[in-house]
N, C-alpha and C positions, 0 to 999 in steps of 0.2 A: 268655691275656694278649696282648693287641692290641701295636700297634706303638706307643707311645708318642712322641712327638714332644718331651714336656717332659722326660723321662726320657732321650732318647735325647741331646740338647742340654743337660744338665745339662755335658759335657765337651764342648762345642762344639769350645774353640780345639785341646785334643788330638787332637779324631777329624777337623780341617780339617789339619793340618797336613800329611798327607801326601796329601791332594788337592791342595794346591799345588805340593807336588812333581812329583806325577804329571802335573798340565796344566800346569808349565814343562818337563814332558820332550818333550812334541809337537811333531814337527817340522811340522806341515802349515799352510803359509801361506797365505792369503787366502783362510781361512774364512769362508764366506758360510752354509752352519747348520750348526747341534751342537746334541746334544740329551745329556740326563743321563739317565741309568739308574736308577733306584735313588735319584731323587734330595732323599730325606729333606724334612727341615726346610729345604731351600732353601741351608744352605751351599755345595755343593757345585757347586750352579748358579751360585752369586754369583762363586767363582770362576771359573767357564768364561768368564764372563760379564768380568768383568774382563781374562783373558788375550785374549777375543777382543772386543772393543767391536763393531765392526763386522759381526756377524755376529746371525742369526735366531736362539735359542737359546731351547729348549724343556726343561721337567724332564720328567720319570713315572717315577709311583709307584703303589706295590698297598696305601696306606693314607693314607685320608681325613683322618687325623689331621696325619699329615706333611703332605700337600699343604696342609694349613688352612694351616700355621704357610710354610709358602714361598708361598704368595699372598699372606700378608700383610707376607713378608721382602720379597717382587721383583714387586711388583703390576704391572708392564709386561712382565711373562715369562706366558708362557704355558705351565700344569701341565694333564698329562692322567692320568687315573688307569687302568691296566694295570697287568697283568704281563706282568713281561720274558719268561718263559717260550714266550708264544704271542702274543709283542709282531709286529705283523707290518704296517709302515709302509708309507705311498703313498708316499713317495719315498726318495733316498738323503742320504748328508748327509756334511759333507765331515769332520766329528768326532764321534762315539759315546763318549760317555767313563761308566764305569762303574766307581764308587767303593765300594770294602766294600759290594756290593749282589749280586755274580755268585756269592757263597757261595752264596748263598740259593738259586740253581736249581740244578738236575739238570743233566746228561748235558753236559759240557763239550765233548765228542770232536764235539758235534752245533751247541752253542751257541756258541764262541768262532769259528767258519768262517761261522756266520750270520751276525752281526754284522760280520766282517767284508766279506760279499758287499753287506753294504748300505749300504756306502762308494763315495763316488765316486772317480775316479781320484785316486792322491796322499791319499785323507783319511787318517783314524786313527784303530783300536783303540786307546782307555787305558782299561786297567783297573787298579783296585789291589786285593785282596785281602788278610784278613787269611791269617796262613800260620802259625797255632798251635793248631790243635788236638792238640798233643802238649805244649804248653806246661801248666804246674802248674795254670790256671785252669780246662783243659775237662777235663782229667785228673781235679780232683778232681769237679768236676761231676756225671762220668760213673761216677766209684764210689759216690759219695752218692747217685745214681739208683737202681743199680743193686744198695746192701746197705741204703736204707731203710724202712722200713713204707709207702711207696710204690710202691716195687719193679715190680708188677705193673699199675701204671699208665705208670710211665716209664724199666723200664732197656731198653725197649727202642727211648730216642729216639736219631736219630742226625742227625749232619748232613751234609750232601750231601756226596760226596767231594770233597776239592782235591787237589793233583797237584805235584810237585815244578817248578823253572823250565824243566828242559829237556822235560818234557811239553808244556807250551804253545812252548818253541821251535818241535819238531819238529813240533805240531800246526797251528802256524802260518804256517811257511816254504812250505809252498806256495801258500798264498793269499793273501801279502804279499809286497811286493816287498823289508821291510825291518822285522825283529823286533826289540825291544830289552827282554831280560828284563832284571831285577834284584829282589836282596832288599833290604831295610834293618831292622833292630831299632832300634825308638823305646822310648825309655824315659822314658816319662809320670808327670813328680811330681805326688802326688795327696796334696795337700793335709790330706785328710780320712781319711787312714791307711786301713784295711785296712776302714772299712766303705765308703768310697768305691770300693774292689777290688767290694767285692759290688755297689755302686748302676751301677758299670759295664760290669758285664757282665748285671745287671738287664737294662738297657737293650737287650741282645743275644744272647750266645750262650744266657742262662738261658733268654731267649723260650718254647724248644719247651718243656723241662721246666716251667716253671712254670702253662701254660695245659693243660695235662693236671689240675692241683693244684686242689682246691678253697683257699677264702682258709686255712684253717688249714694243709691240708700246704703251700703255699708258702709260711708264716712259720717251720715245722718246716725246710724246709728251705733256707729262707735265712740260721734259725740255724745247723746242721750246716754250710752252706757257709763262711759268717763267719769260725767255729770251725778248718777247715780252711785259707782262705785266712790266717789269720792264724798258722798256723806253717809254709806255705809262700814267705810275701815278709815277709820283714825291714822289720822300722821303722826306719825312718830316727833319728836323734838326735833330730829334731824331733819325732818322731811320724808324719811324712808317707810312703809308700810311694811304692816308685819302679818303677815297673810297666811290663817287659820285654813289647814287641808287637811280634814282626818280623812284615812283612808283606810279598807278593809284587805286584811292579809289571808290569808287559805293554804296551808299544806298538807296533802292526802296523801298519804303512802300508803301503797298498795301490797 
């Protein structure tokens, strides 16, 4: 299962709102370029792009899908397609901002010092990540992988390690002049109750398990998850679910 763009944009305004967070937490003034990491469907640029008017501002992304839907969000921006992994720029740039996209690589202890050596003086690290995989969503995931007639296809998927805030303090302090961790828990009402729980994490952390699946086990298994998530988050009175996502923030200026 590819990266979806219309799938992943079905919660646009929930999955933006803590990128605005994140690029009003920037301290670095008179940004002249910034470039987006990871940067989907082109939300996530539109805000950099708004915090900073006056600056050069480039997205990239390692799926064709997404970048379609941000050329035709910000046709005056300029999208290149890579991975971040072995992303390796001609120049520096005075903002790198990287929204729910640095789960997705490896080896952090190597990655998060990269990115910021290729800051110019004063620029800035903002990353945000989510910070739940011990939350009831990847929890159950991970057991319905791992005890269903699938089993020997996908329990042995994982996702790249994350690290608590003072890992990336200490991993960061000496290659910045000025770290600023924080968590937050966003609690995102979702309309469309507990199948919206599954159409949202469709959209992401199910990714690796489901593209192992041919189409019948990932409808096998999007029932069993359904079935799970709906006796671990409470419906609301109305019917709507109210969906627990803390997630870890990081700006390193250099």
């Amino acid at each position: 299962m590819s990266w979806s763009a219309k799938q992943y944009s079905m919660f646009e305004q929930q999955r933006t709102r803590p990128v605005r967070d994140l690029v009003a937490a920037i301290p670095t003034q008179d940004v002249k370029t910034a470039i987006d990491l990871g940067c989907g469907p082109g939300n996530s640029t539109e805000v950099l792009a708004e915090r900073f008017p006056d600056a050069l501002v480039t997205g990239l992304d390692s799926s064709d899908d997404m970048l379609g839907d941000a050329r035709q969000r910000l046709p005056n921006i300029t999208f290149e397609l890579a991975d971040i992994g072995v992303w390796k720029p001609a120049q520096r740039y005075d903002v790198i901002l990287a929204n729910a996209s640095l789960q997705w690589v490896p080896n952090h202890a190597e990655l998060y010092p990269r990115l910021v050596s290729l800051l110019n003086p004063g620029g800035s690290l903002a990353v945000q990540t989510p910070d739940n995989l011990e939350e009831p969503a990847h929890r159950l995931a991970r057991d319905i992988a791992a005890n269903g007639p699938w089993a020997d296809k996908i329990a042995s998927v994982k996702h790249p390690d994350r690290h608590p805030a003072a890992y990336y303090f200490e991993l960061l302090q000496p290659h910045a002049a000025e770290v600023d961790v924080w968590r937050t828990t966003y609690h995102h009402p979702l309309a469309g109750g507990h199948a919206a729980v599954v159409e949202w994490f469709k959209g992401s952390a199910l990714r690796p398990y489901l593209q192992k699946l041919d189409d019948s086990e990932q409808q096998a298994f999007l029932d069993a998850y359904l079935n799970a998530i709906s006796q671990a988050y409470p419906a609301l009175a109305d019917g709507s679910v109210l969906l627990p996502f803390p997630r870890l923030f990081v700006v390193a200026t250099r």
